[in-house]
VMD Tcl script that builds the backbone (N, CA, C; Angstrom):
set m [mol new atoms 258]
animate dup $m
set s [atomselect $m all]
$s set {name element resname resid chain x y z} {
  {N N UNK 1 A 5.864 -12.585 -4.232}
  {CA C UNK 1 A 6.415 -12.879 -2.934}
  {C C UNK 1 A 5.385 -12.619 -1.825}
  {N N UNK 2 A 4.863 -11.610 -1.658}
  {CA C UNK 2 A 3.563 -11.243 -0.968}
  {C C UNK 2 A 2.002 -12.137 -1.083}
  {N N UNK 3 A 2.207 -12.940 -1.798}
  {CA C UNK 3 A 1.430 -13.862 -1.984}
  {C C UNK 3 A 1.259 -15.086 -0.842}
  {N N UNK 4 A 2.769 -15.175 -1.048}
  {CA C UNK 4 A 3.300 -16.599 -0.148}
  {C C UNK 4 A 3.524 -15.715 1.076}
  {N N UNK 5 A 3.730 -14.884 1.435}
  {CA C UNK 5 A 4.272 -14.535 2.782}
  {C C UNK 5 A 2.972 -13.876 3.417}
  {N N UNK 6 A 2.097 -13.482 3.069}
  {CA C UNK 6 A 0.845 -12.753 4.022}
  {C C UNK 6 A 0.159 -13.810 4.483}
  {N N UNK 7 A -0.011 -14.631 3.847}
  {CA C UNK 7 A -0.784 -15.570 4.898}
  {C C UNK 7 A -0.229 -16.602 6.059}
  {N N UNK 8 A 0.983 -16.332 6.382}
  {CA C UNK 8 A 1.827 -16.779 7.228}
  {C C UNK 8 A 1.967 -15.355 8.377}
  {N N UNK 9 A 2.086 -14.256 7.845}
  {CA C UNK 9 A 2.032 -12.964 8.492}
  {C C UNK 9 A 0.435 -13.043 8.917}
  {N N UNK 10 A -0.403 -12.854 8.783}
  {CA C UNK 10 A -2.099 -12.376 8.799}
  {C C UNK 10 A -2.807 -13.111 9.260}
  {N N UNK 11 A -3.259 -13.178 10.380}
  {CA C UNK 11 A -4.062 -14.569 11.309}
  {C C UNK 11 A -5.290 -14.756 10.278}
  {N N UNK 12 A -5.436 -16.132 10.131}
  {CA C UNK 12 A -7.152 -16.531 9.663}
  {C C UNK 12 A -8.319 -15.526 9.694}
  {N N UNK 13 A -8.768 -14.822 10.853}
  {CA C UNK 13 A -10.007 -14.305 10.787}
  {C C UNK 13 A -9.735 -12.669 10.018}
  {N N UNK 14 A -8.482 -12.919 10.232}
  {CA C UNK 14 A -8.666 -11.009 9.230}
  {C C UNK 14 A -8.594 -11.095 7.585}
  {N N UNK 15 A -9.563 -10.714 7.303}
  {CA C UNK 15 A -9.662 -11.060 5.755}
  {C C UNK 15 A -8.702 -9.950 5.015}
  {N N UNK 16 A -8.105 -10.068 3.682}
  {CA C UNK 16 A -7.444 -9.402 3.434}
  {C C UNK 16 A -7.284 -9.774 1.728}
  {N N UNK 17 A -6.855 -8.545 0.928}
  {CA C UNK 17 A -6.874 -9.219 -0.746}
  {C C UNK 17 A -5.214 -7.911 -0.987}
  {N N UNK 18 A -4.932 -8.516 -1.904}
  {CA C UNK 18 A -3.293 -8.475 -2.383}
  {C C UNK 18 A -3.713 -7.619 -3.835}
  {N N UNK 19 A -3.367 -6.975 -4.003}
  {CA C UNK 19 A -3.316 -6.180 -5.803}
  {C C UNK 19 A -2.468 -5.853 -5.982}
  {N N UNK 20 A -1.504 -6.250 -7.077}
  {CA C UNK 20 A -0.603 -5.795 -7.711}
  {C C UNK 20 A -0.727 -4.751 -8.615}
  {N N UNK 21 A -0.006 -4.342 -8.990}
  {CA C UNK 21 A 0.037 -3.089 -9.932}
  {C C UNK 21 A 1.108 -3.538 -11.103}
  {N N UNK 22 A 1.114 -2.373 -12.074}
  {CA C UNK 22 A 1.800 -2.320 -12.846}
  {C C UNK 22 A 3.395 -1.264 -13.382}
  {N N UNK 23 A 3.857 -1.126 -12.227}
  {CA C UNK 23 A 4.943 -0.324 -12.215}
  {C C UNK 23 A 4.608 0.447 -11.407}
  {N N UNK 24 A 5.653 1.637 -10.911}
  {CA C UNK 24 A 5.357 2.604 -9.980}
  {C C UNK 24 A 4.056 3.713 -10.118}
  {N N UNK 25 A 4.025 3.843 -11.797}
  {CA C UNK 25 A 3.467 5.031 -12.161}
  {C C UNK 25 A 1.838 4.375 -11.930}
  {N N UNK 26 A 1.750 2.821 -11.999}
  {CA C UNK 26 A 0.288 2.893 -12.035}
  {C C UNK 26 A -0.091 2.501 -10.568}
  {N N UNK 27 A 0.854 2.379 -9.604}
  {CA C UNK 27 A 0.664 2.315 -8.264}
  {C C UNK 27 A 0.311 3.884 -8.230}
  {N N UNK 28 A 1.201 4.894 -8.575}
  {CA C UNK 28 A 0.520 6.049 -7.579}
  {C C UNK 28 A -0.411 6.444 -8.081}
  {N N UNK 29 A -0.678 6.357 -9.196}
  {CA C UNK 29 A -2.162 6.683 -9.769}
  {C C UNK 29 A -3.336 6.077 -9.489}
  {N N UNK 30 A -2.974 4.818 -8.759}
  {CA C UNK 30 A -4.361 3.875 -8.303}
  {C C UNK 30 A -4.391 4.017 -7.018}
  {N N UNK 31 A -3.328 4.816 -6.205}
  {CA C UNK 31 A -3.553 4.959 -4.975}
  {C C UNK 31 A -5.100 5.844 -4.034}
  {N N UNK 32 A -4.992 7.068 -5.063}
  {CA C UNK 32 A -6.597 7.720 -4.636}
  {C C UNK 32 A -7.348 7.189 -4.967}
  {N N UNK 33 A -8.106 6.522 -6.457}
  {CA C UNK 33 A -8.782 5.743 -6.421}
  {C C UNK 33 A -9.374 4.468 -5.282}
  {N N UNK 34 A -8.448 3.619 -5.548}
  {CA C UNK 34 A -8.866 3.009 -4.310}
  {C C UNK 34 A -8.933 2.986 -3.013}
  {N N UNK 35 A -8.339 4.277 -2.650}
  {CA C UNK 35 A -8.383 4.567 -1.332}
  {C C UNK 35 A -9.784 5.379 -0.907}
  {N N UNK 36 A -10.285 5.764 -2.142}
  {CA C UNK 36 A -11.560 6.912 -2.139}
  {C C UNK 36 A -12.942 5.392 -2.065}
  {N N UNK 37 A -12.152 4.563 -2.899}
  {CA C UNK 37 A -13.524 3.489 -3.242}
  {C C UNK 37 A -13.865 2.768 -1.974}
  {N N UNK 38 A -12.450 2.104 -1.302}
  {CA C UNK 38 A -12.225 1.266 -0.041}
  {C C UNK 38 A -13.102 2.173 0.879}
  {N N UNK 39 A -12.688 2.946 1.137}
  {CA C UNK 39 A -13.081 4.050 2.443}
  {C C UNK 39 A -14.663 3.947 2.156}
  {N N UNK 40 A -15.402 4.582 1.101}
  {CA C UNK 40 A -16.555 4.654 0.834}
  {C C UNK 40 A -17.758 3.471 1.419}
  {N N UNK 41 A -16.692 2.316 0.882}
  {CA C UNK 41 A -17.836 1.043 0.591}
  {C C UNK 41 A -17.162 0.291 2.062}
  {N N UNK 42 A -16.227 0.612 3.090}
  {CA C UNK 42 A -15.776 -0.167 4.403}
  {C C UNK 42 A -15.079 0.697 5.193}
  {N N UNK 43 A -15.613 1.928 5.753}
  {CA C UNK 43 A -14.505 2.381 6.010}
  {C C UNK 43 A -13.887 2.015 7.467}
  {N N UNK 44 A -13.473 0.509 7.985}
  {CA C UNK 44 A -12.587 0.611 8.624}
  {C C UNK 44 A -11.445 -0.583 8.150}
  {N N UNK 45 A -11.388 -0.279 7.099}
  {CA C UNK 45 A -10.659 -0.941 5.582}
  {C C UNK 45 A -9.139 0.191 6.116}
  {N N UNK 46 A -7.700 -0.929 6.374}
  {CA C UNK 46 A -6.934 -0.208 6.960}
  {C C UNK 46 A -6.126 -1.015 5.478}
  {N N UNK 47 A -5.232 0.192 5.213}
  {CA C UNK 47 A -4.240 -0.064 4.074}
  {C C UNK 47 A -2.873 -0.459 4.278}
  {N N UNK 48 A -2.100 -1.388 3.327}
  {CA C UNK 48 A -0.773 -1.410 4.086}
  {C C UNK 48 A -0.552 -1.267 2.414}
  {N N UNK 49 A 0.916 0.180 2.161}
  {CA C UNK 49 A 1.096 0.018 0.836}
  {C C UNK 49 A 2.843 -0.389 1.001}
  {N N UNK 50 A 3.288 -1.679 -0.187}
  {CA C UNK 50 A 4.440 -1.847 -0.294}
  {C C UNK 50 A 5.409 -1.560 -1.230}
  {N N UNK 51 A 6.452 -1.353 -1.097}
  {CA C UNK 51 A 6.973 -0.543 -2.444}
  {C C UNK 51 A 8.440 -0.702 -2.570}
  {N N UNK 52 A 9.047 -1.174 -3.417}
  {CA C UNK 52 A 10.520 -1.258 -3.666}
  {C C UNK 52 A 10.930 -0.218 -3.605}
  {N N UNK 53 A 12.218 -0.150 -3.187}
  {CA C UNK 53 A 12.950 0.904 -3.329}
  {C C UNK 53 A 14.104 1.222 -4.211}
  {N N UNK 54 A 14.451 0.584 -5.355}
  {CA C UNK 54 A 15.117 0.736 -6.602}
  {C C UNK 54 A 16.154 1.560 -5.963}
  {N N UNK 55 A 16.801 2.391 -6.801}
  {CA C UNK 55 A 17.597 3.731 -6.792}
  {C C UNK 55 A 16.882 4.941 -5.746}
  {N N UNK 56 A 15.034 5.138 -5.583}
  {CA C UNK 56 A 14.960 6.361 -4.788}
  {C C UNK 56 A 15.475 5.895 -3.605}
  {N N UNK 57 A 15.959 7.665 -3.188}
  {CA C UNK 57 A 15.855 7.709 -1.476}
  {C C UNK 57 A 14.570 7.365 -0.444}
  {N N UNK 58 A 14.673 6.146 0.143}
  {CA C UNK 58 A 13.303 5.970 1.057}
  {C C UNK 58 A 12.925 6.628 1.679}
  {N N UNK 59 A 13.534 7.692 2.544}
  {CA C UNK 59 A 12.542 8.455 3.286}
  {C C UNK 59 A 11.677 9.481 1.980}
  {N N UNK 60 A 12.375 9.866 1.311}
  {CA C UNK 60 A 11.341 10.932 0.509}
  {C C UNK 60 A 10.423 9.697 -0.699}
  {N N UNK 61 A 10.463 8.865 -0.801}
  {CA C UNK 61 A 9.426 7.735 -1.216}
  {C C UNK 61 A 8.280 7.556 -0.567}
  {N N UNK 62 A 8.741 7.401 0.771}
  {CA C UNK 62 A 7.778 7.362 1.634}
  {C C UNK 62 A 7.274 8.126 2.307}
  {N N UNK 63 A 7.691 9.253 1.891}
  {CA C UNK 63 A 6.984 10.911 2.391}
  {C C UNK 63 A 6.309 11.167 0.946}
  {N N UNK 64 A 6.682 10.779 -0.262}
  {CA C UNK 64 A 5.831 10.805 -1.448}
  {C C UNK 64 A 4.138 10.330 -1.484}
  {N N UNK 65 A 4.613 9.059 -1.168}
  {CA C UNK 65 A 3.166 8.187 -1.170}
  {C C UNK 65 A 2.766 8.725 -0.301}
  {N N UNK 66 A 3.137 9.261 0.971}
  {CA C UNK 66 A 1.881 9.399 2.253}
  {C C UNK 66 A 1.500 10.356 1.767}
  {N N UNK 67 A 1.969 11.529 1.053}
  {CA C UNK 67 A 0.969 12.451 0.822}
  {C C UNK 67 A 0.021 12.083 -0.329}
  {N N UNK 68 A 0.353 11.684 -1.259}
  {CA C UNK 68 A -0.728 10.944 -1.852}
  {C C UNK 68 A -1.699 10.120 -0.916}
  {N N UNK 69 A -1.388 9.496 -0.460}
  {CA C UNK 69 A -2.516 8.980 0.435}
  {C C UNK 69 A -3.726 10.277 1.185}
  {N N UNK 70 A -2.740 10.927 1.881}
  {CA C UNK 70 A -3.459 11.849 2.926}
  {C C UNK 70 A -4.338 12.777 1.632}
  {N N UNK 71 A -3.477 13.240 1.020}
  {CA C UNK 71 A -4.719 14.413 -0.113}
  {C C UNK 71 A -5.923 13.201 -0.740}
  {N N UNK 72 A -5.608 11.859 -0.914}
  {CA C UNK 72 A -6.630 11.170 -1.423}
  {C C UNK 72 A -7.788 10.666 -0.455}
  {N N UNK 73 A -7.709 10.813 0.978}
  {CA C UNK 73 A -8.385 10.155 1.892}
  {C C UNK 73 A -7.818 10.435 3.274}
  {N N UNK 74 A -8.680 10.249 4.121}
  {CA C UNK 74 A -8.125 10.046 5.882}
  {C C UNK 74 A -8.157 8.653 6.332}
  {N N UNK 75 A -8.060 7.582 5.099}
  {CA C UNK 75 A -8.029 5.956 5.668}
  {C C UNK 75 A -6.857 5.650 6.315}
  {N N UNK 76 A -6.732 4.692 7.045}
  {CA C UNK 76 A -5.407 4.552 8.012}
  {C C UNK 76 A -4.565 3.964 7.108}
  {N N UNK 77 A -3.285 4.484 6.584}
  {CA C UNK 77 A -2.349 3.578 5.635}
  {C C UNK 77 A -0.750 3.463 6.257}
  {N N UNK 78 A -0.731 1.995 6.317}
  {CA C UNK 78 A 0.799 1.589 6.538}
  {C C UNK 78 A 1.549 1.671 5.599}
  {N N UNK 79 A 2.678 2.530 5.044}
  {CA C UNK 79 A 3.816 2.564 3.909}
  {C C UNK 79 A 5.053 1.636 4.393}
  {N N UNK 80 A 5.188 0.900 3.788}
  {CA C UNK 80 A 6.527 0.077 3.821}
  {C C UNK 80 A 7.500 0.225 2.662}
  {N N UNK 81 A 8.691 0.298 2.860}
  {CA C UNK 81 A 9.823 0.489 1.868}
  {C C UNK 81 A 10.574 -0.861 1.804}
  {N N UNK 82 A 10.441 -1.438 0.633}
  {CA C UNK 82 A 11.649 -2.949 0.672}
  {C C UNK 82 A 13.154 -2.672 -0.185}
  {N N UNK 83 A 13.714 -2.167 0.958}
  {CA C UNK 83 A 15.285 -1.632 1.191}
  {C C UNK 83 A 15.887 -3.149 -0.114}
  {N N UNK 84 A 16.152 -4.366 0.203}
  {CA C UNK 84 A 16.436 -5.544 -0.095}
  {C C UNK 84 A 15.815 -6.484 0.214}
  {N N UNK 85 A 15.174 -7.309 -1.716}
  {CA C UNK 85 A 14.465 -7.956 -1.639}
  {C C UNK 85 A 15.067 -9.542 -1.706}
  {N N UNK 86 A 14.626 -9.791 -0.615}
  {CA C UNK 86 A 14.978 -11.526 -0.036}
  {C C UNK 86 A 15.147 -12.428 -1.273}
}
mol reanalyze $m
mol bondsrecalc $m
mol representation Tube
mol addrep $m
């Protein structure tokens, strides 16, 4: 879905690449990684991470990942929760 919809969201000149993952567990595990690699090799490489919200409670989902983010890096990251998917 994020495929078809970012480039309708994301003006032409801002370049931008999409990675999927493989379930939750290998999203949070690839989160320091690439947040350590991005930062390194661009750092004004700004993150937007998206994430279903199944059964968890969203606010503590999204107080989950940010700390993963923050202990993995000081890169700027947007967390989004998709409450219901269209």
């Amino acid at each position: 879905m994020l495929e078809e919809l970012l480039p309708k969201l994301i003006p032409p000149e801002i370049s931008y690449i999409y990675i999927g993952h493989q379930g939750k567990q290998d999203l949070a595990k690839s989160i320091p990684i690439k947040l350590k690699a991005f930062n390194k090799s661009s750092p004004n490489t700004k993150f937007i991470i998206v994430h279903d919200q199944d059964s968890h409670d969203c606010q503590k989902l999204k107080k989950e990942l940010g700390e993963i983010c923050q202990n993995a890096s000081d890169a700027q990251v947007l967390i989004r929760i998709i409450c219901h998917e269209l």
